[in-house]
Phi, psi and omega in degrees: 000158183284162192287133186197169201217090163299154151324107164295110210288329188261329143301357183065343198285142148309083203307167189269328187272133165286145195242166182091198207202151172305286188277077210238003178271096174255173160203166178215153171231123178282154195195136181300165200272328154245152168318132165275162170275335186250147186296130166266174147295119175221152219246112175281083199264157160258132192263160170286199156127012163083035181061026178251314205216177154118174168201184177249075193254103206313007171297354211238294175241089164283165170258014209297008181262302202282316173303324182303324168347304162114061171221155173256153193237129173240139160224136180206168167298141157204171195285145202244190171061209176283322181316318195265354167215053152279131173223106182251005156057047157225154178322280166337320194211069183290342168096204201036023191299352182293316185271348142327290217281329197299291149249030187257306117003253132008264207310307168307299179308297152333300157225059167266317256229349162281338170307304188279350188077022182322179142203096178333304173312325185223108190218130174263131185241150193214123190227147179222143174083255209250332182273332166315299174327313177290297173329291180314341134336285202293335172267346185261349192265134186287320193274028167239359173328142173070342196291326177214192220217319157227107262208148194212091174264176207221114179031028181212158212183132171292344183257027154275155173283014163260351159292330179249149170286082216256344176222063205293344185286316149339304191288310145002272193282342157294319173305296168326266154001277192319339205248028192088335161296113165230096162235131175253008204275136174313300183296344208247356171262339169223048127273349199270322173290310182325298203263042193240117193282144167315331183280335157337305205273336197273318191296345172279128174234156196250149192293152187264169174256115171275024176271348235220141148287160185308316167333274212322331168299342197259082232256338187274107163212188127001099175220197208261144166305170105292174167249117152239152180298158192012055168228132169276123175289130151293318169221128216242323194230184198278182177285311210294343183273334169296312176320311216286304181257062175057036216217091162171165204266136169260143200213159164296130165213165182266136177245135141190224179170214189223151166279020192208055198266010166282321186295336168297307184292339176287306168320312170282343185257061215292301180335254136052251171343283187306307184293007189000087160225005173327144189248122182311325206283333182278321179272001161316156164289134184280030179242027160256130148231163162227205203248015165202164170301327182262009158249008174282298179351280192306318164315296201316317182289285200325289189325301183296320191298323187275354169240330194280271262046238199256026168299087187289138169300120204202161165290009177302141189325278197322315212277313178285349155297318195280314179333299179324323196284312180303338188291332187259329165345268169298333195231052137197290172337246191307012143260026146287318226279270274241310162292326144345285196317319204277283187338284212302334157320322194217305198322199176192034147240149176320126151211115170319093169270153166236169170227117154236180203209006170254160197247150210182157189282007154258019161272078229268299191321290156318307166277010133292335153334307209082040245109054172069294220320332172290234234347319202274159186313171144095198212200107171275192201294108177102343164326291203300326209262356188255357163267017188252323177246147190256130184249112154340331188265351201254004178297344133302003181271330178271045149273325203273338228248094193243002139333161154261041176270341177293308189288337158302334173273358174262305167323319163229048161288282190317327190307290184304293184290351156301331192276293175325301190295322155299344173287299228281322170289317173229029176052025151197100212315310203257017200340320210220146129271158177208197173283318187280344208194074186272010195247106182287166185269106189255153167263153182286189185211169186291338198270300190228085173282090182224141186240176196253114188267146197244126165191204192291333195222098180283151178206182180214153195221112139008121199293301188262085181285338182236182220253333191274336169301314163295318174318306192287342161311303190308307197306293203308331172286010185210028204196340167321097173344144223220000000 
């Protein structure tokens, strides 16, 4: 795996030592166990971890659900952090090299990927979290133009606010700072990073502000670029501005998220939670602005009043259930929501919205959560990705189980990945009905904005299903960064 300070998942705390390697752009490639006669498809993922930490390392995402299928699966690495996302808005450093290695990866597959029984044409890229992200990236980027064919995001969106980087130069001059260094002038920041061994640098950290959620912290992502001669830029504009103006490649593609993607962050973000002192105003998202202090104010109250009610934010079960909804709302929910939407202006192409929403005893995100949250319905942030892949370790939970819940978890292993792979073959998840699937899946439209609820029992729901959701449309229409 690429140099990374992983998370303790049941503590939120950062570890101090970094794990991993400098020279880390690996990938694997999967294969049905006998030859086809015909090229398959093949579905390329990209992993999370908040553009800090994670790899595609098959302890996590083995293929062993999805390739009997009849597809090929590559999973890789690309550079985190500060390697992979310093912009210091010089020649010397442009920043997005993590999304560089992003297609640079893409690029191998095209002409690689006939070796393996492959088929170059029809290549799917698929993601979750930071991998979501990316993918959504990856339709706005000139350097990805022709590289795949159909997309598939997961909890992620270029228009979350935790996706863009906004001030990389900044971010910098802080790194720096900590070590002592005070300088904003750019070239003189990197030299001073430049002769600094990596793992130093992947290793640094800054006291959180416990007023701010885990977003605020999450400053190493993507940002826009300058043009220097003979450098490829990845990204030049903001995502929301490319959208608006139709300037990304169209493909079929699948949207979605878990419905209750907030109970994960509350676990992690436990520092936060306990000392309940959050400030609604330090923790707005940071692509809103407005236009005096005292309507942020007035916002921050609308916010608090609309998740809290007369609550105070505390650990309590009751308090971190209503919490949860600002953590998954604003930052994961509504900027899928909102790109559909954007999307839906111009493509002539399918795009498939979800919900998924069922819980199960591979519902590792939830029970990292904690505070009660496996007991409660629905399904969180990263659930969905343990019915899409296979984890060694998780093969001992239906020993404990004499229910019928483990079979109910084989059943929408087989669901989910029927649906994906069937996107990957024909660009469309439901082609046929059947027993396992008697409900087609349809794409929205402008006109009927509807997502596909993934449970025991599939239905569909109004694409903006709940009331906190349209607030933040309304907000965002009138409060968007500029």
């Amino acid at each position: 795996m690429c140099l990374q300070c992983q998370m303790n998942p049941f503590t939120g705390v950062i570890r101090e030592k970094p794990v991993g390697q400098e020279h880390c752009l690996k990938l694997n490639v999967y294969t049905p166990a006998f030859p086809s006669d015909s090229m398959l498809p093949v579905m390329v993922f990209i992993h999370g971890g908040g553009f800090a930490e994670g790899s595609g390392i098959p302890l996590l995402y083995g293929p062993n659900y999805l390739v009997p299928k009849g597809v090929i699966l590559v999973t890789f690495n690309y550079r985190l952090n500060l390697p992979g996302f310093l912009n210091l808005g010089i020649k010397e450093a442009p920043g997005n090299a993590g999304m560089k290695d992003q297609v640079a990866a893409l690029r191998w597959v095209q002409k690689n990927i006939k070796t393996f029984g492959g088929d170059p044409d029809n290549v799917i890229i698929f993601g979750e979290s930071a991998g979501g992200a990316s993918v959504s990236y990856h339709l706005l980027s000139p350097m990805s133009k022709g590289l795949f064919h159909k997309a598939i995001t997961q909890s992620g969106s270029s228009l979350c606010p935790w996706a863009l980087q906004v001030n990389p130069v900044h971010n910098a001059h802080r790194i720096a700072k900590s070590l002592g260094y005070d300088t904003k002038d750019p070239h003189e920041l990197y030299k001073i990073l430049n002769n600094l061994p990596l793992p130093d640098l992947v290793s640094i950290k800054f006291p959180k502000d416990l007023r701010q959620t885990i977003f605020s912290e999450l400053f190493y992502a993507p940002s826009i670029e300058k043009n220097f001669d003979g450098v490829e830029a990845f990204l030049t504009e903001e995502p929301y501005q490319l959208l608006t103006k139709e300037n990304y490649t169209k493909v079929p593609l699948i949207i979605g998220s878990t419905n209750e993607e907030g109970y994960f962050f509350i676990g992690v973000d436990d520092a936060v939670v306990s000392k309940s002192i959050l400030d609604f105003k330090l923790a707005l998202p940071n692509n809103v602005e407005f236009p005096s202090e005292a309507k942020k104010e007035r916002v921050a109250g609308e916010i608090r009043k609309m998740y809290m009610g007369d609550e105070p934010v505390s650990k309590s079960p009751s308090a971190s259930i209503k919490l949860s909804g600002y953590y998954g709302d604003p930052f994961l929910i509504y900027p899928s929501l909102a790109e559909t939407e954007l999307l839906l202006q111009s493509t002539d192409k399918p795009i498939y919205n979800y919900y998924f929403k069922y819980s199960g005893w591979r519902n590792v995100g939830k029970a990292f959560a904690g505070r009660g949250f496996l007991s409660e319905p629905g399904a969180t942030h990263a659930d969905d990705i343990f019915y899409l892949f296979h984890q060694p370790f998780m093969s001992w939970l239906a020993w404990f189980d004499n229910s019928e819940r483990p079979m109910f978890d084989k059943e929408m292993i087989d669901k989910m990945t029927t649906l994906w792979t069937n996107f990957a073959k024909y660009g469309d998840p439901t082609p046929v009905t059947s027993e396992l699937m008697p409900q087609r899946w349809l794409p929205s439209t402008a006109a009927d904005l509807r997502a596909f609820v993934l449970d025991r029992e599939t239905s569909t729901v109004p694409l903006w299903f709940k009331e906190s959701l349209i607030y933040w449309r309304d907000l965002y229409y009138k409060y968007r960064r500029k």
